[in-house]
Structures are given as structure tokens and as C-alpha cells.
C-alpha positions as CSV (number, residue, x, y, z in Angstrom):
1,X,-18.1,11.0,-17.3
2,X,-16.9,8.4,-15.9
3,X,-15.2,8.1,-12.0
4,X,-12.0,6.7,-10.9
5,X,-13.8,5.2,-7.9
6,X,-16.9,3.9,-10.1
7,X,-14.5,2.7,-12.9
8,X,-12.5,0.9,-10.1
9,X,-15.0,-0.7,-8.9
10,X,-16.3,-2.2,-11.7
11,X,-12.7,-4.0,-12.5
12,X,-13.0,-5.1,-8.8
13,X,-16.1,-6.8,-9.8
14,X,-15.0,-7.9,-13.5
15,X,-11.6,-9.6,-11.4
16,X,-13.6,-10.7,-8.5
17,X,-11.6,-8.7,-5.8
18,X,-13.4,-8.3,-2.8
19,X,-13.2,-5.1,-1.0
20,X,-9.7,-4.2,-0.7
21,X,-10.0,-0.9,1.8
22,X,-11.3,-2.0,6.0
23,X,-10.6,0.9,8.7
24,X,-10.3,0.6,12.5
25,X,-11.7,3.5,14.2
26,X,-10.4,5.7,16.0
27,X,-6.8,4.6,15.4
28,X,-4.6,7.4,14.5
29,X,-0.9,5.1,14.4
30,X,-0.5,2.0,13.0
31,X,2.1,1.6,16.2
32,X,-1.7,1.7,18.3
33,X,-3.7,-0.5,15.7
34,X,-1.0,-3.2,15.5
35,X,-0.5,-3.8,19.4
36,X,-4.1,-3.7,19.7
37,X,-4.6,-6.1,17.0
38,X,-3.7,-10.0,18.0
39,X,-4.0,-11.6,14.7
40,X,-1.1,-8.7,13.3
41,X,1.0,-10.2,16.5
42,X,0.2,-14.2,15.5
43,X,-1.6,-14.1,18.9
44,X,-4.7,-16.3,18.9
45,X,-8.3,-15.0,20.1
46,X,-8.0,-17.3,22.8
47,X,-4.0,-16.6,23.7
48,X,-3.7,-15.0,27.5
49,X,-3.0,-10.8,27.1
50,X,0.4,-9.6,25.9
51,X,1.7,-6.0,26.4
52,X,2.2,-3.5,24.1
53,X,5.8,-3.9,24.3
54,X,5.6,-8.0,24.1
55,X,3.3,-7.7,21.2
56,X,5.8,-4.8,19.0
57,X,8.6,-7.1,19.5
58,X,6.7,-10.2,18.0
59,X,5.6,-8.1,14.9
60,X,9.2,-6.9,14.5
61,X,11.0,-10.5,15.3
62,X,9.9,-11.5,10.9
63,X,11.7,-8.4,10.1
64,X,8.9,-6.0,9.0
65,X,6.9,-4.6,11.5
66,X,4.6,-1.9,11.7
67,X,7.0,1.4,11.5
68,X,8.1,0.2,8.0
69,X,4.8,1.9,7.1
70,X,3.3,4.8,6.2
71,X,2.0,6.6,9.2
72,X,-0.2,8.6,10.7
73,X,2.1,11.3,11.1
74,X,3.2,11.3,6.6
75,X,0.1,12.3,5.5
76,X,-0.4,15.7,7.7
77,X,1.8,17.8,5.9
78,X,-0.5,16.7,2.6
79,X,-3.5,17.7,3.8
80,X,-4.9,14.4,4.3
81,X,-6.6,13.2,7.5
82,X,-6.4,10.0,8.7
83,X,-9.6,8.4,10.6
84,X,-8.7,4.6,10.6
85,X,-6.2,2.2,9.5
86,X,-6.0,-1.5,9.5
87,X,-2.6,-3.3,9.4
88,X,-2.0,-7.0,8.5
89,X,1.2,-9.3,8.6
90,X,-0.2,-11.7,6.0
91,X,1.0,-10.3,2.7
92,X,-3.1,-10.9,1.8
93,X,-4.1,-7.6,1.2
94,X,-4.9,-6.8,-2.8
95,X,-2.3,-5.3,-4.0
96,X,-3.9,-2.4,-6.2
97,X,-7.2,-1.2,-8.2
98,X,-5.5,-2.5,-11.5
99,X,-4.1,-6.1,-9.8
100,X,-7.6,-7.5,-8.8
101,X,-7.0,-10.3,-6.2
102,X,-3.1,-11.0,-6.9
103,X,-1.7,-10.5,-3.3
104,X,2.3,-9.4,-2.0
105,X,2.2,-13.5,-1.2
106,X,1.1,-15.0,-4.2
107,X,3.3,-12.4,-6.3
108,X,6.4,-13.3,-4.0
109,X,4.9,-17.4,-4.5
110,X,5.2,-17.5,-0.7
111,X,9.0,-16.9,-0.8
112,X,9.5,-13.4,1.3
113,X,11.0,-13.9,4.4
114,X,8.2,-11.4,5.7
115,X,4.9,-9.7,4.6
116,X,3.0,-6.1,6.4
117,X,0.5,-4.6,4.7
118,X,-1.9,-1.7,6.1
119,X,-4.9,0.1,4.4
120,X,-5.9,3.8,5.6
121,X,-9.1,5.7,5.8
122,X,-9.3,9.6,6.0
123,X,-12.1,12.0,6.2
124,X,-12.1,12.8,3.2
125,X,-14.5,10.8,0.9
126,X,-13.9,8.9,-1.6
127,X,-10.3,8.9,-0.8
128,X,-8.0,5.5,0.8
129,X,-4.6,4.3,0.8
130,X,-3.3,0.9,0.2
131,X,0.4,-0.6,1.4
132,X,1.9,-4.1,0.8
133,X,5.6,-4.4,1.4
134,X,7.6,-7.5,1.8
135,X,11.0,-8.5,2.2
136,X,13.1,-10.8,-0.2
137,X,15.7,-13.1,0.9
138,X,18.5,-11.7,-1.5
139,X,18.5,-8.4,-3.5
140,X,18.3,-10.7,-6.3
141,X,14.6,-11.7,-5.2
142,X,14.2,-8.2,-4.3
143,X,15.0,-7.1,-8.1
144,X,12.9,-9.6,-9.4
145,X,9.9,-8.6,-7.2
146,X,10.4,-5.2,-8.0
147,X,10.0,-5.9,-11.5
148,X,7.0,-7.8,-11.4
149,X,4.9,-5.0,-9.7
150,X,5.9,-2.8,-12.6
151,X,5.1,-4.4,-14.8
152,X,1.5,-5.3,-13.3
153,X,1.0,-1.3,-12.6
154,X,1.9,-0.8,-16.3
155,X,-0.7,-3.3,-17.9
156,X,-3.2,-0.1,-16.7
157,X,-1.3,2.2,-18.8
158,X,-3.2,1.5,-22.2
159,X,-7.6,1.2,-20.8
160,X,-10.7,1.5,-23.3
161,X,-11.6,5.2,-23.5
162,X,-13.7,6.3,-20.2
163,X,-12.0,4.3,-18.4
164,X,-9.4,5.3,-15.2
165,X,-5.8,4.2,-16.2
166,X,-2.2,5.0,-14.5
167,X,-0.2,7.3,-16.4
168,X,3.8,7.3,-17.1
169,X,6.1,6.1,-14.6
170,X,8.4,8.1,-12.6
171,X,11.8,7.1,-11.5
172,X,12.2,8.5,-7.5
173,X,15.6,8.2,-5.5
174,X,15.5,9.3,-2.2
175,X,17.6,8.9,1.3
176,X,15.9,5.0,1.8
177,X,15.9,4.0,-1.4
178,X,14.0,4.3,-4.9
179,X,11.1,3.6,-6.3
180,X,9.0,4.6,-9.5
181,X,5.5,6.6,-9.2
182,X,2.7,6.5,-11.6
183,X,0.1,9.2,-11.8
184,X,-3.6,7.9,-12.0
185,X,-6.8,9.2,-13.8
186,X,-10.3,9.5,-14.0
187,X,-11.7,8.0,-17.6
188,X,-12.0,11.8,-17.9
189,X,-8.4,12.3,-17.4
190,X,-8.6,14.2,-14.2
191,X,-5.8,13.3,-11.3
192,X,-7.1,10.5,-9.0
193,X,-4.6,9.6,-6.9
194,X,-1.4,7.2,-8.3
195,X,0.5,4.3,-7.1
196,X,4.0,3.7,-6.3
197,X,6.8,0.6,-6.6
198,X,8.8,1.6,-4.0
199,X,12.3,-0.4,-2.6
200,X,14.6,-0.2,-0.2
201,X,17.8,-2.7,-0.1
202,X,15.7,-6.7,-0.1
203,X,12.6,-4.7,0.8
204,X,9.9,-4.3,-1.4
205,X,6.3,-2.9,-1.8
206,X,3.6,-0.9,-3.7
207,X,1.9,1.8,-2.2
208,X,-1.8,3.2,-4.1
209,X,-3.7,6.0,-3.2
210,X,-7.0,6.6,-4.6
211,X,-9.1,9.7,-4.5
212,X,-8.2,13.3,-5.6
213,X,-6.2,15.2,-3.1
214,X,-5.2,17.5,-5.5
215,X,-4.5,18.4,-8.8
216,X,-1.1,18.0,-9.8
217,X,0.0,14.5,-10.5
218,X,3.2,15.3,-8.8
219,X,1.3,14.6,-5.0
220,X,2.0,10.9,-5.9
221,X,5.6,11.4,-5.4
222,X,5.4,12.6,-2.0
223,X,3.6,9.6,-0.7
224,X,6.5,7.6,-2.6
225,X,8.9,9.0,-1.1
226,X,7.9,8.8,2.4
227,X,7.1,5.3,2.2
228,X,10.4,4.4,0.5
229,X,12.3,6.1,3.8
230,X,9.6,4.1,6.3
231,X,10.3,0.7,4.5
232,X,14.3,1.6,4.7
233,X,16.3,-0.5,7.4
């Protein structure tokens, strides 16, 4: 029987992705890990120290900052626990277990006007979270981003038998914006998490969780939908 983690990891190392998931102890917000973290800010190791305040007001200058992202705060009524997060403004980050190396930035070909990206660590095992967002210049961009990520998420829909795949795609409209949610399984076809394309005006991102929070398939759309309102303007 085969595991959605062990599977994973052996497309990581068929596509040559390198490890995708990095936590910062001790960090409960992103808010706390980005003004504590000079390369999110574009602050040199070398650069005199900034304040919290200077350093939130660099991030958000691009127009994506760190409270377009999931937080701390979204995964407590879940049940998960976050331990650790680590929050870029690269647009470097893998974007997903099925997407091998292919990044927010060379998806967007370097075009989006700005990139955040932040990966999460709870205490439970086995079990991260993954979020790339960027913004396009027109909704046009936008659309066409949006499209690209699903179709990536769905060339895992059809995988050799044993293997972990995503299942049908969800449509999801909320207050922010929209989005579509895909379920994921084990090669055994137990729930393991899911991933989301999620958008909100000429913002776009992916969201992935992987581990087994619970059973029903549905949990995926929860984590959707509360990114899609973080990433809202």
C-alpha cells in the first residue's frame, strides 16, 4: 500500500524537486516570520536594522505582502496546529507535489507584478501546507495564469495504479473570490490532503496541503476558501 507522502516523494525525486516544505520555529504568524526575516523584506544580511513597522511596509509596497496569506489563525478551527512557517517574496517556492520544480515565477515567465509564497509546519506528522500567490498586471494575465495552474493540477488526475493522484475539481465562490479545489489520495485511495487554484480580482495562487486531517475530501475546501478571502484586496 502505497503512501501519499512516500509516493510524493518519489515524483520529487523522478522531477528533481528539492525539498519543497522549510519551517521557522517557534513562529506562530507569518506577520512575526516576515518582519523577522530580512531576505522577505529585500533587506541585505549586512543592511543596518529596520523595525517591524519599516519592514511590513516594504513587503506590502510590491502589492502582496504577508496578510494575503494563510495564517496562523485559519487553520485552528480545523484542528490543525501550526509549529513553523516560512514565508518568501520570491515566487521560488515549488508550486505543488504533482508540479516538480515549475515555480509561481517561471509559470508567470517573470511577468507578475509581485510574488509571496509561505510553507507551514504543524504538529502533526506527516502533514504541511504549501502557498504561492502572485499578482498579474491585468485580469487578462490573471485568467490566463489561472488557467495554467489547472491545468498542471489536472495532469495528476489520471496516475499508474498505486500511485497518489488529485481527484475531480471543485468550483468554490466565496466573499474574495473563486477558486476550484481538488481532493487528493493515497495510491490506496484514502483522503490525503488536496490542493486548490484559488483567485481573487489580478491575484492569483495555488494552495496544497498534504497529509490526512481527516476523512472527508470536503476539508480541502475550507482551506480554499480561506485563502481565496486572505489573497482578496
Amino acid at each position: 500500500m502505497f503512501d501519499h507522502h512516500q509516493a510524493a516523494g518519489k515524483r520529487f525525486s523522478r522531477r528533481g524537486r528539492t525539498a519543497g516544505v522549510a519551517a521557522t520555529a517557534g513562529a506562530a504568524l507569518i506577520a512575526l516570520v516576515i518582519g523577522t526575516h530580512p531576505a522577505a523584506a529585500g533587506v541585505g544580511s549586512g543592511a543596518p536594522n529596520r523595525s517591524a513597522a519599516a519592514l511590513a511596509a516594504a513587503v506590502a509596497e510590491p502589492g502582496l505582502g504577508s496578510g494575503d496569506l494563510m495564517q496562523s489563525e485559519d487553520f485552528f478551527q480545523s484542528g490543525l496546529s501550526p509549529v513553523g512557517a516560512k514565508v518568501g517574496l520570491t515566487g521560488k517556492q515549488a508550486l505543488s507535489a504533482c508540479s516538480g520544480e515549475e515555480t509561481m515565477r517561471t509559470l508567470t515567465k517573470g511577468k507578475g507584478v509581485a510574488y509571496a509564497e509561505v510553507a507551514w509546519a504543524f504538529d502533526t506528522q506527516h502533514t504541511s501546507l504549501t502557498e504561492s500567490v502572485t499578482a498579474g498586471s491585468t485580469g487578462t494575465s490573471a485568467a490566463s495564469y489561472e488557467r495554467q495552474l489547472n491545468k498542471l493540477v489536472r495532469g495528476c488526475q489520471d496516475e499508474p495504479a498505486g500511485h497518489w493522484y488529485y481527484g475531480k475539481g471543485r468550483a468554490i465562490t466565496v466573499r474574495g473570490g473563486k477558486g476550484s479545489w481538488y481532493p487528493s489520495y493515497n495510491g490506496d485511495g484514502k483522503v490525503a490532503g488536496g490542493v486548490a487554484v484559488i483567485r481573487s480580482g489580478n491575484r492569483v495562487g495555488i494552495v496544497e496541503l498534504s497529509g490526512q486531517p481527516s476523512d472527508d475530501a470536503a476539508y480541502m475546501e475550507g482551506i480554499a476558501a480561506a485563502a481565496i478571502n486572505r489573497l482578496s484586496d
